[in-house]
PDB file of N, CA, C and O in Angstrom:
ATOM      1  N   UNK A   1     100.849  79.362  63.391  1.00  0.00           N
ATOM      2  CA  UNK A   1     100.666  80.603  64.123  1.00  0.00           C
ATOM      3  C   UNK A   1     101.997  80.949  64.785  1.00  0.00           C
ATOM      4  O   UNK A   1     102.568  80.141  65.518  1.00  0.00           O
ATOM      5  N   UNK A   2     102.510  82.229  64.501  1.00  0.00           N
ATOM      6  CA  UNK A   2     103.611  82.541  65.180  1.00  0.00           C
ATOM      7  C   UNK A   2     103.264  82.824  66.963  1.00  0.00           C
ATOM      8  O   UNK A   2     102.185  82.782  67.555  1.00  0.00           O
ATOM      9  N   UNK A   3     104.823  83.149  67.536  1.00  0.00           N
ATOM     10  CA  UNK A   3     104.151  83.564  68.858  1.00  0.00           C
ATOM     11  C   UNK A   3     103.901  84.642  69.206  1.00  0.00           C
ATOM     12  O   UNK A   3     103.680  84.990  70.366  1.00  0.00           O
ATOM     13  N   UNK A   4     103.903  85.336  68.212  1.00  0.00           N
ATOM     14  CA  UNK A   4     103.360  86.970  68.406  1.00  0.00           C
ATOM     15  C   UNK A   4     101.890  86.834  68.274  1.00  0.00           C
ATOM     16  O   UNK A   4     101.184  87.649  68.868  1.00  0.00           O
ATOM     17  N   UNK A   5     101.345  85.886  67.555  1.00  0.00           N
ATOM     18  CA  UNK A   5      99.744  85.978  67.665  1.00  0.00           C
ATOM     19  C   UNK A   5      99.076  85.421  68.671  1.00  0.00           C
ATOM     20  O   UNK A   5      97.863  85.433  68.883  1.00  0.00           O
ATOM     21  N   UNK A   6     100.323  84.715  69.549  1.00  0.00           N
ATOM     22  CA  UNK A   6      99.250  83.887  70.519  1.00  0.00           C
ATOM     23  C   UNK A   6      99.144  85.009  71.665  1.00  0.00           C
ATOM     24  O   UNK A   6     100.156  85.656  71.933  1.00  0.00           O
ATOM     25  N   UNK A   7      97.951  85.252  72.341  1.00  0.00           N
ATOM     26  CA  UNK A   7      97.639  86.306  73.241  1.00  0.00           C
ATOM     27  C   UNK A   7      97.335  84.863  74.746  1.00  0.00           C
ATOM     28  O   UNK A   7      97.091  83.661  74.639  1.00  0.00           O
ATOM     29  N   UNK A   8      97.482  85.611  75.788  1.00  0.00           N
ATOM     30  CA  UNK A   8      97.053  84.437  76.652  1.00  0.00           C
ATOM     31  C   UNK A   8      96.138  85.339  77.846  1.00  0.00           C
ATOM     32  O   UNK A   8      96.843  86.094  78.516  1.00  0.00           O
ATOM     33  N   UNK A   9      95.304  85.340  78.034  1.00  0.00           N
ATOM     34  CA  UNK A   9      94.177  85.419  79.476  1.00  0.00           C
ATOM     35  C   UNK A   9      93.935  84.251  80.582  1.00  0.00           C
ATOM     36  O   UNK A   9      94.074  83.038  80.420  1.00  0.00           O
ATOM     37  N   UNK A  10      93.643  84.762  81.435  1.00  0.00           N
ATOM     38  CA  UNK A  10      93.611  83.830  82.492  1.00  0.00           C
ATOM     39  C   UNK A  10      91.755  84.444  83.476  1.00  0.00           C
ATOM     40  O   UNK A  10      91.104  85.485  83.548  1.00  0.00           O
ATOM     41  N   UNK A  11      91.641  82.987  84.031  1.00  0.00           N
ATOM     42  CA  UNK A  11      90.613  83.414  85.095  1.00  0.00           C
ATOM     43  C   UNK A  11      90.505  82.387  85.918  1.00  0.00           C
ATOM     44  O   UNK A  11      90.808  81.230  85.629  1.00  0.00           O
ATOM     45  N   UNK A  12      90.017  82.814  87.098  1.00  0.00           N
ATOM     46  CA  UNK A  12      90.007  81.666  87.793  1.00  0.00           C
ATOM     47  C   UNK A  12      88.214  80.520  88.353  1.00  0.00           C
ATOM     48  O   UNK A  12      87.003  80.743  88.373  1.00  0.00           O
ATOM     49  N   UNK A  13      88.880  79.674  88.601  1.00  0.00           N
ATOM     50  CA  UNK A  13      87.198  79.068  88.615  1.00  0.00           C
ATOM     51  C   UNK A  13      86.971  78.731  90.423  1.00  0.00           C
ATOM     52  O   UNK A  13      87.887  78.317  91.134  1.00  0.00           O
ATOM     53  N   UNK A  14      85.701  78.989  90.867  1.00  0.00           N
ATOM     54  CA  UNK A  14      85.291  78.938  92.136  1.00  0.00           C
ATOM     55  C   UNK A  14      85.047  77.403  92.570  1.00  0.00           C
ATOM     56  O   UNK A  14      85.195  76.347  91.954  1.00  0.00           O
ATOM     57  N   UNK A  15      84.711  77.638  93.588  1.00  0.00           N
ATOM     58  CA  UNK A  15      84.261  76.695  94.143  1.00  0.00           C
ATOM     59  C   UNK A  15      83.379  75.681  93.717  1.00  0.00           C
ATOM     60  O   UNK A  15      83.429  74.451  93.694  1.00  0.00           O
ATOM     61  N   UNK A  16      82.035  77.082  93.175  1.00  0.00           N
ATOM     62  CA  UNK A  16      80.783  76.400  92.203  1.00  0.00           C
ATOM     63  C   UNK A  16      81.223  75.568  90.973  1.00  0.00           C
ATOM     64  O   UNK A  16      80.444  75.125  90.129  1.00  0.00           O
ATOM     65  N   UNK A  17      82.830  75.379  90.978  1.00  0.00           N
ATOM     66  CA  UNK A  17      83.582  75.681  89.417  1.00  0.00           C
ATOM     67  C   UNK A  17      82.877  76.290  88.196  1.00  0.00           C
ATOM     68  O   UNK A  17      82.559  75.692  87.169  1.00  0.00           O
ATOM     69  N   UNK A  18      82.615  78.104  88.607  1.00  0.00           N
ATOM     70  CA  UNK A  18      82.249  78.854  87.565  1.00  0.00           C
ATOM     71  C   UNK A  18      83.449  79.756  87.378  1.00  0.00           C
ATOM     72  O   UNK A  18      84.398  79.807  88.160  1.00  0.00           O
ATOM     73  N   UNK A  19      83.328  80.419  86.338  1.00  0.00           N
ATOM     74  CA  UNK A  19      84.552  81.000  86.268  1.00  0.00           C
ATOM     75  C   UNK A  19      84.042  82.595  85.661  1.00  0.00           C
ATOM     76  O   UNK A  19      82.840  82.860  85.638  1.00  0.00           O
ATOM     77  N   UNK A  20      84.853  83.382  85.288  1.00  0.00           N
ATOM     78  CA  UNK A  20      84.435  84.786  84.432  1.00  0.00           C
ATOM     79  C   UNK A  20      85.000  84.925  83.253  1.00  0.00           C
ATOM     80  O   UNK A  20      86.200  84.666  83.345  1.00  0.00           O
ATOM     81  N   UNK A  21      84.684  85.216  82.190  1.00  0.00           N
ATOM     82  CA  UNK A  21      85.057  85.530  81.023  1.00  0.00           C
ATOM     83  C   UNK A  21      86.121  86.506  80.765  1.00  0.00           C
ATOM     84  O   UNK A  21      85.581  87.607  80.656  1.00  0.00           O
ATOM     85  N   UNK A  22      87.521  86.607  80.605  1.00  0.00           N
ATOM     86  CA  UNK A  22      88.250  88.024  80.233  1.00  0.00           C
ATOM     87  C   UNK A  22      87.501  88.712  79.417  1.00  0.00           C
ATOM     88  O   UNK A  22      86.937  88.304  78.402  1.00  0.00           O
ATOM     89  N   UNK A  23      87.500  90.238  80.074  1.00  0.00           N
ATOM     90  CA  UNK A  23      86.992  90.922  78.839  1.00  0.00           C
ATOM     91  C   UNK A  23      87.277  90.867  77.126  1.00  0.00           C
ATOM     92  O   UNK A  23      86.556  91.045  76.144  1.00  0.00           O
ATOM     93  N   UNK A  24      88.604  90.551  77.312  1.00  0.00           N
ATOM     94  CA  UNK A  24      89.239  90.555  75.969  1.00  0.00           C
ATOM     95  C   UNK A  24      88.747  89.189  75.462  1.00  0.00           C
ATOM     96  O   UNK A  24      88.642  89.094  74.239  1.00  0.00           O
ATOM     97  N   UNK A  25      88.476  88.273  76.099  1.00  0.00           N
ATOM     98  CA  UNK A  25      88.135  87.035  75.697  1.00  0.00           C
ATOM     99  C   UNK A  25      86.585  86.722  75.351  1.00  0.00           C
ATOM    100  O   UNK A  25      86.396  85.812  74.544  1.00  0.00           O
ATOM    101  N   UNK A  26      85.208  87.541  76.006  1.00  0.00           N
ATOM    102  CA  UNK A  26      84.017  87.962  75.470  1.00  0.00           C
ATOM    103  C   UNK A  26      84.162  89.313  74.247  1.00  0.00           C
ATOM    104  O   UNK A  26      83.635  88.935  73.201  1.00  0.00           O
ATOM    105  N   UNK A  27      84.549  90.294  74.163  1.00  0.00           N
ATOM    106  CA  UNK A  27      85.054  90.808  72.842  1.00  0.00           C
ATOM    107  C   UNK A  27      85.048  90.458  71.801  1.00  0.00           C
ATOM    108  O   UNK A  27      84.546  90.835  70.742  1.00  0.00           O
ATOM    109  N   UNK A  28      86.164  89.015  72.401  1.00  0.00           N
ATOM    110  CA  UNK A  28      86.939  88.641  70.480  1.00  0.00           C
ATOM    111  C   UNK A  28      86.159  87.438  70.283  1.00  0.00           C
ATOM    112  O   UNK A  28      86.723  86.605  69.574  1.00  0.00           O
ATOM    113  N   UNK A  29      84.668  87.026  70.851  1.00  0.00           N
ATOM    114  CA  UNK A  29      83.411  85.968  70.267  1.00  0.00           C
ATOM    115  C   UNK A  29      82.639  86.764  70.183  1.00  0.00           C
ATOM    116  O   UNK A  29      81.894  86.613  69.215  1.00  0.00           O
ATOM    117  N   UNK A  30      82.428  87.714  70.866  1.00  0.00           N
ATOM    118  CA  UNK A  30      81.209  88.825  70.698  1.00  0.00           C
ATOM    119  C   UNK A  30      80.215  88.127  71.861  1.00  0.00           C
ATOM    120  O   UNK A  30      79.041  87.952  71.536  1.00  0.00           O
ATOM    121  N   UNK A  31      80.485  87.876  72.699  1.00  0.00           N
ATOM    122  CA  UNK A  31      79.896  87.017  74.337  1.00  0.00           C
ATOM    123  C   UNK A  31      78.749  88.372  74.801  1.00  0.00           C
ATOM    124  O   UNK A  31      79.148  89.520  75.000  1.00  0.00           O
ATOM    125  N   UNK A  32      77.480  87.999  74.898  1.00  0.00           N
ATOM    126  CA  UNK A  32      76.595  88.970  75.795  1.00  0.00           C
ATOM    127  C   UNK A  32      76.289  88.101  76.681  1.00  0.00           C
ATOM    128  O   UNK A  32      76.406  86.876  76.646  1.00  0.00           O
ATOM    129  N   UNK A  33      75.797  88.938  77.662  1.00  0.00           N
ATOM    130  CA  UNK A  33      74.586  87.975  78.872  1.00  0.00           C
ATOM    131  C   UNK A  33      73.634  87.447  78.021  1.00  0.00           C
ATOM    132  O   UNK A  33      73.006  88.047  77.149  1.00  0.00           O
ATOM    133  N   UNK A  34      73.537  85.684  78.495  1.00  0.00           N
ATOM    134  CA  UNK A  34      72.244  84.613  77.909  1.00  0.00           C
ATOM    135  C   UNK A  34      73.348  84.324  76.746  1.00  0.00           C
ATOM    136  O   UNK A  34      72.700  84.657  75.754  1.00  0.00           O
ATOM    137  N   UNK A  35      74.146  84.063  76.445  1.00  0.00           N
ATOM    138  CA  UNK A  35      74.707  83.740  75.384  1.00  0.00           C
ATOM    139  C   UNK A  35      75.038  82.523  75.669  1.00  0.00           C
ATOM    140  O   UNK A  35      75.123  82.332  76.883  1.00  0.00           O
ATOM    141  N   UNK A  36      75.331  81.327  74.800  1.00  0.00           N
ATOM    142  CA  UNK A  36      76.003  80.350  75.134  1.00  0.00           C
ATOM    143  C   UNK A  36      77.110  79.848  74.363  1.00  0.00           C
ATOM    144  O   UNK A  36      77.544  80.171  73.257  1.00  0.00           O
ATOM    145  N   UNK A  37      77.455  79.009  75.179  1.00  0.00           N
ATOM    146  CA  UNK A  37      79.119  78.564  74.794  1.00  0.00           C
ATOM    147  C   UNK A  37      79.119  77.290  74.449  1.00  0.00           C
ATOM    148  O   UNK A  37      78.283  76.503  74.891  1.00  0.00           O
ATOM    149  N   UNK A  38      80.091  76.942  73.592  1.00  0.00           N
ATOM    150  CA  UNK A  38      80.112  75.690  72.556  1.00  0.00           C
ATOM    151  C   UNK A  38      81.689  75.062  73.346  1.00  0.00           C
ATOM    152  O   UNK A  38      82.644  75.830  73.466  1.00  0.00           O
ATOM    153  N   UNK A  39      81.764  73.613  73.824  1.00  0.00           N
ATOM    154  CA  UNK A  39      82.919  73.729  74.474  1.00  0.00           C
ATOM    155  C   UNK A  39      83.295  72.308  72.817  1.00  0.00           C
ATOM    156  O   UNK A  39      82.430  71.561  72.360  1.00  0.00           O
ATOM    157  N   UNK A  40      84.626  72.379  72.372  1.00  0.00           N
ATOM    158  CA  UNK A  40      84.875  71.268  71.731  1.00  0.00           C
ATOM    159  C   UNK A  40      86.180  71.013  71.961  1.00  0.00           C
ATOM    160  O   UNK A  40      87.203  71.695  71.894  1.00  0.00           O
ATOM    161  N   UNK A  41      85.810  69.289  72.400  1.00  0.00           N
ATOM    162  CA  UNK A  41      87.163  68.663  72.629  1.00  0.00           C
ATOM    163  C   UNK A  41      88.108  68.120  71.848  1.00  0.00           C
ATOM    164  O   UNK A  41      87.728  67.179  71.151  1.00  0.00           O
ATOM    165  N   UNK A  42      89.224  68.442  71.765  1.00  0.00           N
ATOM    166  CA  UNK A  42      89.838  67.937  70.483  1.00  0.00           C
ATOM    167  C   UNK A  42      91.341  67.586  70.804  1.00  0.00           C
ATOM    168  O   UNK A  42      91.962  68.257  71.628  1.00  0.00           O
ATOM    169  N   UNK A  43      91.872  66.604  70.189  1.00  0.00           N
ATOM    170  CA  UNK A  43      93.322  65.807  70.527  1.00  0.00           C
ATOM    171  C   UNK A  43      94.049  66.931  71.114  1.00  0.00           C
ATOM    172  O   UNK A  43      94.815  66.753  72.061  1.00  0.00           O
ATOM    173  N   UNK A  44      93.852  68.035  70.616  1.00  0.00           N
ATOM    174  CA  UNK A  44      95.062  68.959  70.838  1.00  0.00           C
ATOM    175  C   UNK A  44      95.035  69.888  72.384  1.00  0.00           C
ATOM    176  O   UNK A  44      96.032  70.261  73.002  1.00  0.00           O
ATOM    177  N   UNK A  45      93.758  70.088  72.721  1.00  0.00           N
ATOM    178  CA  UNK A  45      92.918  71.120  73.612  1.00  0.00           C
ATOM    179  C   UNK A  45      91.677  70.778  73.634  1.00  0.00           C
ATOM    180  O   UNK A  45      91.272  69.667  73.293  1.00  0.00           O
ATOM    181  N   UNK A  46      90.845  71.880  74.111  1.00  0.00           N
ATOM    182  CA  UNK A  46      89.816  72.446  74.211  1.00  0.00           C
ATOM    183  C   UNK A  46      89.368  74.030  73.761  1.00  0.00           C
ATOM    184  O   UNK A  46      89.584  75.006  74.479  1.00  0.00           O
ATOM    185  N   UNK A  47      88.770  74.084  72.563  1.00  0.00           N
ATOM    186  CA  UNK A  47      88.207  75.540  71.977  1.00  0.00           C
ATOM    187  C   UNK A  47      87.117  75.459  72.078  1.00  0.00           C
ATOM    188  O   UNK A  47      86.474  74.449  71.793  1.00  0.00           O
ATOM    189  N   UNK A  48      86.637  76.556  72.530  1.00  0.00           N
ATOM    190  CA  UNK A  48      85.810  77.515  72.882  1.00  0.00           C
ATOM    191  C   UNK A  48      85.252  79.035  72.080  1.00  0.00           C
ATOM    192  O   UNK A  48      85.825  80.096  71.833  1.00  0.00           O
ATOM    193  N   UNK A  49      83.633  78.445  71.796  1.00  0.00           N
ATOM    194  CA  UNK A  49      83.345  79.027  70.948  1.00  0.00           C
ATOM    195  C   UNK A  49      81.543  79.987  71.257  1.00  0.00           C
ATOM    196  O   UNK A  49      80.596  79.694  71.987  1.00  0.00           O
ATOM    197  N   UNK A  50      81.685  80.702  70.671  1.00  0.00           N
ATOM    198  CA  UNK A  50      80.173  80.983  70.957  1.00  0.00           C
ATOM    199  C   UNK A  50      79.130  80.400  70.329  1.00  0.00           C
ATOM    200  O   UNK A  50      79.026  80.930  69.223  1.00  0.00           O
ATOM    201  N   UNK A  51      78.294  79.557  70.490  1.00  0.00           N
ATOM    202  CA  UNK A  51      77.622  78.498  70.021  1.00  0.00           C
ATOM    203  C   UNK A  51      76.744  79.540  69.111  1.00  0.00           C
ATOM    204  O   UNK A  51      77.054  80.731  69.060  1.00  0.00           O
ATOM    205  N   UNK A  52      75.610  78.995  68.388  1.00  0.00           N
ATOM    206  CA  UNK A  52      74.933  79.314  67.345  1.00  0.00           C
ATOM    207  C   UNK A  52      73.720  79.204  68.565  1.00  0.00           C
ATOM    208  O   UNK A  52      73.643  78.717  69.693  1.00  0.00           O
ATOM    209  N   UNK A  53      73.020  79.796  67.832  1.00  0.00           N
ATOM    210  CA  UNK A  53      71.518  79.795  68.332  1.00  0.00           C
ATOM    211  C   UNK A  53      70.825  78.251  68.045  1.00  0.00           C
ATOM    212  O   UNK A  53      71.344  77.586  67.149  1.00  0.00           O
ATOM    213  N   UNK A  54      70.213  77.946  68.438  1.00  0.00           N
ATOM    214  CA  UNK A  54      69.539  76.365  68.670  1.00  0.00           C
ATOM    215  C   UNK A  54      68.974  76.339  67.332  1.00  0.00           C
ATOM    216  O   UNK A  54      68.954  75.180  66.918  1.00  0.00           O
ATOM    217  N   UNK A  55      68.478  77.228  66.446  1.00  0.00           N
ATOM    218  CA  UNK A  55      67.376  76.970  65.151  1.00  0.00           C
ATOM    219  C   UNK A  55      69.224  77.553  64.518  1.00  0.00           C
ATOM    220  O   UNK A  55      68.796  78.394  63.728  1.00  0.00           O
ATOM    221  N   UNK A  56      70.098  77.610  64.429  1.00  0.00           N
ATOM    222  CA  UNK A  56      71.080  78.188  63.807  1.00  0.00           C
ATOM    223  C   UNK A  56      71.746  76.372  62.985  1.00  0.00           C
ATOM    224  O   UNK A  56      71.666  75.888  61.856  1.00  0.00           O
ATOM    225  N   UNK A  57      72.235  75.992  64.051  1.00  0.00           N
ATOM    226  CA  UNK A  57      72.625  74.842  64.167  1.00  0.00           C
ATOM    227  C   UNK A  57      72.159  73.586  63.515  1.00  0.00           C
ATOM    228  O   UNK A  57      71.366  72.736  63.921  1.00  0.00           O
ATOM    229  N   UNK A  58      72.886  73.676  62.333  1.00  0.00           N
ATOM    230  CA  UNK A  58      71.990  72.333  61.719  1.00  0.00           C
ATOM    231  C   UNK A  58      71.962  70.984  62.076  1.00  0.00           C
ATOM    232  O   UNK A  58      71.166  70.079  61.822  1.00  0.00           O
ATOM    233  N   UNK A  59      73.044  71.040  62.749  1.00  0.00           N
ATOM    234  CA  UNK A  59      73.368  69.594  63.494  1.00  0.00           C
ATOM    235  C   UNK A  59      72.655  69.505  65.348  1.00  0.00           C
ATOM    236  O   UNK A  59      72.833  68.536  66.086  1.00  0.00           O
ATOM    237  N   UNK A  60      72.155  70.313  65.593  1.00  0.00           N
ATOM    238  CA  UNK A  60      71.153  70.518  66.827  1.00  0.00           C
ATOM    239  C   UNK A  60      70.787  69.152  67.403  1.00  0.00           C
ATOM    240  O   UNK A  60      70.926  68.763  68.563  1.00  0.00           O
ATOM    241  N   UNK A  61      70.188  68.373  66.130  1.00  0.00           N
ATOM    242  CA  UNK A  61      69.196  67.505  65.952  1.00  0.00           C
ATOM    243  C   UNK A  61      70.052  66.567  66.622  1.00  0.00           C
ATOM    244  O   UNK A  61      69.508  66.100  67.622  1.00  0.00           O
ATOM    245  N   UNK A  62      71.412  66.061  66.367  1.00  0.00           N
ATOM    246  CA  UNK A  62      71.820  64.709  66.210  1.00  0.00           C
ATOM    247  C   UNK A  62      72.825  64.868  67.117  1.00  0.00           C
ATOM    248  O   UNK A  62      73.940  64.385  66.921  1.00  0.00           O
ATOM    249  N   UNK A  63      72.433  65.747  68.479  1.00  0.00           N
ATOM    250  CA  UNK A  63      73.466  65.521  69.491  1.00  0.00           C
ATOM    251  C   UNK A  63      73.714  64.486  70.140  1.00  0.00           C
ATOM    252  O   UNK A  63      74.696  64.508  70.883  1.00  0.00           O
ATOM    253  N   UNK A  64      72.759  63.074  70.034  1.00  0.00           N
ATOM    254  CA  UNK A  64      72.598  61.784  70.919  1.00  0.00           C
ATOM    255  C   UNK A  64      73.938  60.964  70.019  1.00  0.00           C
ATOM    256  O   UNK A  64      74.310  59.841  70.360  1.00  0.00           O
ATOM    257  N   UNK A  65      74.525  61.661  68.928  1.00  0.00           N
ATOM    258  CA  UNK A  65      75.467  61.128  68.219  1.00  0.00           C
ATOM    259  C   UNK A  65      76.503  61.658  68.568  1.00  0.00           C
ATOM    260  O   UNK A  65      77.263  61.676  67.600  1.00  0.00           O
ATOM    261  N   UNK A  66      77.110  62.261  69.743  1.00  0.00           N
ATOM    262  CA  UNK A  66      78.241  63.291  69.953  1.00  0.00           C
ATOM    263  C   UNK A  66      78.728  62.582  70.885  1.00  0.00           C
ATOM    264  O   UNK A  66      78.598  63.067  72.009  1.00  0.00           O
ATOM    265  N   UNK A  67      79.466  61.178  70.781  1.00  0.00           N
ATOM    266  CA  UNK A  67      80.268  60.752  72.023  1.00  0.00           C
ATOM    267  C   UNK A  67      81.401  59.805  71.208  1.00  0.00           C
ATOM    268  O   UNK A  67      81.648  59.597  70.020  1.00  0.00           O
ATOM    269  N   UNK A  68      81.948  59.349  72.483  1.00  0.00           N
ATOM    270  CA  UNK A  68      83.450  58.924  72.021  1.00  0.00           C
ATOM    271  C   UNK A  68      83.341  57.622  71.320  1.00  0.00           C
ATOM    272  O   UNK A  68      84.288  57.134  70.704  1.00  0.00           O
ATOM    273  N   UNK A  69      82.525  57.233  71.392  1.00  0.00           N
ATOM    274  CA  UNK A  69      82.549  55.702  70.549  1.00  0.00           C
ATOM    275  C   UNK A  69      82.168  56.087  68.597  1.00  0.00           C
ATOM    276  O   UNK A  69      82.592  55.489  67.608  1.00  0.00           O
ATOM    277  N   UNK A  70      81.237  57.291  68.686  1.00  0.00           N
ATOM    278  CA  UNK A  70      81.248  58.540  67.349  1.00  0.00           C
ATOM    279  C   UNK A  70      82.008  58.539  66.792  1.00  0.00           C
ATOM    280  O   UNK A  70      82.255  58.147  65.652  1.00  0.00           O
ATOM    281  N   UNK A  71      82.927  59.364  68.140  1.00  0.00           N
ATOM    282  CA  UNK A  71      84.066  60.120  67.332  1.00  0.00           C
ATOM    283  C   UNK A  71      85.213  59.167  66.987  1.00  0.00           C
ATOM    284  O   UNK A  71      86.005  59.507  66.108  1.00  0.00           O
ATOM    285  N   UNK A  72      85.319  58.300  67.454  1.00  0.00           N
ATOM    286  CA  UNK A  72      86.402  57.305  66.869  1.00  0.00           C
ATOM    287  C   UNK A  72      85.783  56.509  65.738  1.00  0.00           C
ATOM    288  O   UNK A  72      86.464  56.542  64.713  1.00  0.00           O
ATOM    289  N   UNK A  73      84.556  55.733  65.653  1.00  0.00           N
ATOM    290  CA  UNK A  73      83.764  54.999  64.545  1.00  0.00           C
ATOM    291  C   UNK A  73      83.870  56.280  63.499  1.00  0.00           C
ATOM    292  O   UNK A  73      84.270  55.670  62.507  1.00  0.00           O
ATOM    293  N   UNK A  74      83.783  57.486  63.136  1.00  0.00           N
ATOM    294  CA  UNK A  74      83.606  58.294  62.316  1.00  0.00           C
ATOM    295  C   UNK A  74      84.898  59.201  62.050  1.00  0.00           C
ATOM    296  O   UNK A  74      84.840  60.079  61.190  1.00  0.00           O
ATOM    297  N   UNK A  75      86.392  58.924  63.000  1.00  0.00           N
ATOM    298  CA  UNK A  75      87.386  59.711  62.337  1.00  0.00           C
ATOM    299  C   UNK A  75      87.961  60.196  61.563  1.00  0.00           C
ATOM    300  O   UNK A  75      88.456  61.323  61.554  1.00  0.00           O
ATOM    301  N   UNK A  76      87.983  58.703  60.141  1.00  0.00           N
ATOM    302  CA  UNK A  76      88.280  59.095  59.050  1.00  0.00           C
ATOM    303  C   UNK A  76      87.312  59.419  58.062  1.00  0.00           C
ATOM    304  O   UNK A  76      87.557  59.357  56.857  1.00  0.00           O
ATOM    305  N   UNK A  77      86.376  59.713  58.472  1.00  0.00           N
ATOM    306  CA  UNK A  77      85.066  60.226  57.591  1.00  0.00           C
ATOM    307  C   UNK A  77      85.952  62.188  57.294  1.00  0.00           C
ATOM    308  O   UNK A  77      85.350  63.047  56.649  1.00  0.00           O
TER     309      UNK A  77
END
């Protein structure tokens, strides 16, 4: 990615540590009220995504499998 594509937004988080969405940043997922957010951690960052609907998600089922002892036993899969 060049650096003309990287765009950057900012917001800040409260007290509650909640924060607000940039407009430009609900836009470009297509974010409504009741929507939810997919947070994934990864070597590099954290992306942020608009999650799928619960019956969307085929992997829904096997979230008791989503932790760090997983993700390292299963890296080179």
């Amino acid at each position: 990615m060049n650096a003309r594509a990287i765009r950057t937004a900012y917001s800040k988080v409260s007290v509650k540590s909640q924060t607000v969405l940039p407009a430009e940043v609900r836009e470009r997922l297509g974010i409504a009220p009741g929507d939810r957010l997919r947070y994934l951690l990864t070597p590099d960052g954290i992306r942020i995504e608009k999650a799928p609907l619960e019956g969307e998600d085929p992997f829904v089922a096997f979230t008791e499998w989503a932790g760090p002892i997983d993700d390292e036993d299963y890296a080179d899969l």
